[in-house]
C-alpha positions as a Markdown table, in Angstrom:
| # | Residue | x | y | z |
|---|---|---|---|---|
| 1 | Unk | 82.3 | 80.5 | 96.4 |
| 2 | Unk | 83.7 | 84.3 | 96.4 |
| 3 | Unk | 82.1 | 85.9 | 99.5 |
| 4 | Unk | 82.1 | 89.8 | 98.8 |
| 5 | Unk | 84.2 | 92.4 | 101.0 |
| 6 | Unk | 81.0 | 94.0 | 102.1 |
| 7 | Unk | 79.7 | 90.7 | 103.4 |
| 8 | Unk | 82.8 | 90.1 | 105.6 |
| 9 | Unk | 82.8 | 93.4 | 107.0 |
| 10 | Unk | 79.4 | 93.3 | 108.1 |
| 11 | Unk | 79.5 | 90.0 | 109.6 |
| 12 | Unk | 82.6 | 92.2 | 111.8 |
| 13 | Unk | 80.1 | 94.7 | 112.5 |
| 14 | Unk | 77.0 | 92.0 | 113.3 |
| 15 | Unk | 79.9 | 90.7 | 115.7 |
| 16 | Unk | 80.2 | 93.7 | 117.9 |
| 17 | Unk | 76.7 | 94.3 | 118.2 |
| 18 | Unk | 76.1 | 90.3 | 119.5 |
| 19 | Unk | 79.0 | 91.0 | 122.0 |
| 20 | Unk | 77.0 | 93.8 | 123.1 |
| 21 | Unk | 73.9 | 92.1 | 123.5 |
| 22 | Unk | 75.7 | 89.2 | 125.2 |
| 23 | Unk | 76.6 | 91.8 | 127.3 |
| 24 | Unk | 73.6 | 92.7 | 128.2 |
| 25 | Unk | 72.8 | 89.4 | 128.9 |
| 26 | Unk | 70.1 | 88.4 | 126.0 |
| 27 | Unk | 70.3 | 85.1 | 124.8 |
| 28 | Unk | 68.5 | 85.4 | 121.6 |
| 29 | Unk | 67.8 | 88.2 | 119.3 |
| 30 | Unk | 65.6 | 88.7 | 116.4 |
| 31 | Unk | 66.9 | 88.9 | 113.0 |
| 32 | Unk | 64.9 | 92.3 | 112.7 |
| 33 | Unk | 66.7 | 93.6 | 115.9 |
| 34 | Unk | 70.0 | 92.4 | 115.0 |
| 35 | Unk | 69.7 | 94.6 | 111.6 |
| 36 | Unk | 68.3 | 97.5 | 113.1 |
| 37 | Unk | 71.3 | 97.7 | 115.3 |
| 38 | Unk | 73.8 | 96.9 | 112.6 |
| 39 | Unk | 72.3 | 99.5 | 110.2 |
| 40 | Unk | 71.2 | 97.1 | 107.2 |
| 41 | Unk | 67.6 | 95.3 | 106.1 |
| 42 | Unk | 67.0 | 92.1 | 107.7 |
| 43 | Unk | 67.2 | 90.6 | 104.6 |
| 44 | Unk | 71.1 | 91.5 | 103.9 |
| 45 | Unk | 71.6 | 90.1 | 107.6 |
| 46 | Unk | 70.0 | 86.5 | 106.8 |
| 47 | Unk | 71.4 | 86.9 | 102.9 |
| 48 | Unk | 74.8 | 87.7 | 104.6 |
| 49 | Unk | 74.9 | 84.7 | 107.0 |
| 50 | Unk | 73.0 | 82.1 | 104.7 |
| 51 | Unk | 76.6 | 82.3 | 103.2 |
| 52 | Unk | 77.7 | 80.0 | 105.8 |
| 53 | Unk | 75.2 | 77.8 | 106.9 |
| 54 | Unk | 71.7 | 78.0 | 109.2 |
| 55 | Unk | 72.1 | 79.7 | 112.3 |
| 56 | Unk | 68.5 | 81.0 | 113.5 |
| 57 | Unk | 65.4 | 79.2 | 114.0 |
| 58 | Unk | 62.3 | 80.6 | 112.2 |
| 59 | Unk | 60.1 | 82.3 | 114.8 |
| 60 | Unk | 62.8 | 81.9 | 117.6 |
| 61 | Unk | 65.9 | 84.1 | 115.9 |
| 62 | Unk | 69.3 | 83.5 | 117.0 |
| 63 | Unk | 71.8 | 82.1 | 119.6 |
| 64 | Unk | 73.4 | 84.6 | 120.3 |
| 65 | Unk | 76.3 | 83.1 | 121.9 |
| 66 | Unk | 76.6 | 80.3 | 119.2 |
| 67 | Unk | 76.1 | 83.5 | 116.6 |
| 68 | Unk | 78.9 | 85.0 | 118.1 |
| 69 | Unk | 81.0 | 81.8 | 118.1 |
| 70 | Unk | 80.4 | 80.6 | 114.7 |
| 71 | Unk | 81.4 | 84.5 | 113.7 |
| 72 | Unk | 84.4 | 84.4 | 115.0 |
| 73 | Unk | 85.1 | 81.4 | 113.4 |
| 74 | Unk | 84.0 | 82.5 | 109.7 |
| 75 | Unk | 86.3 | 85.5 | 110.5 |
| 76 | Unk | 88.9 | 83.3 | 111.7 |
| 77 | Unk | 89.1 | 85.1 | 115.1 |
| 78 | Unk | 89.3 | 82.0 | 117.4 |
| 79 | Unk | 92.6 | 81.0 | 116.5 |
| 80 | Unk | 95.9 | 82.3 | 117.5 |
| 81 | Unk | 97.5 | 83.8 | 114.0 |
| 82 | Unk | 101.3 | 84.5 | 114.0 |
């Protein structure tokens, strides 16, 4: 499956603002929320991360520290790369 250069660079820009909101110290966030502060439709945010796999829980939104680990995994950003 060909994932698009828009998608990945979103999922960058998802990344920051989940960092943020860790930050801040919220634990889950709303799909709605996440897009607002990302700039895109809710529906491109759970269209861009249905790509890889389920993340939120319907009612409840997301993790958002195991968002933010299983983005920096997709992006390949927990590994050490020489």
């Amino acid at each position: 499956m060909k994932i698009s250069t828009s998608t990945i660079r979103r999922l960058s820009i998802y990344l920051r603002q989940l960092e943020n909101l860790q930050e801040e110290g919220l634990a889950t966030v709303s799909s709605a929320h996440l897009a607002e502060l990302a700039q895109v439709k809710d529906t491109q945010l759970r269209k861009d991360l249905s790509f890889f796999g389920s993340f939120g829980v319907r009612g409840r939104g997301y993790a958002v520290e195991n968002l933010v680990n299983s983005i920096r995994s997709i992006l390949g950003l927990d590994q050490e790369w020489k």
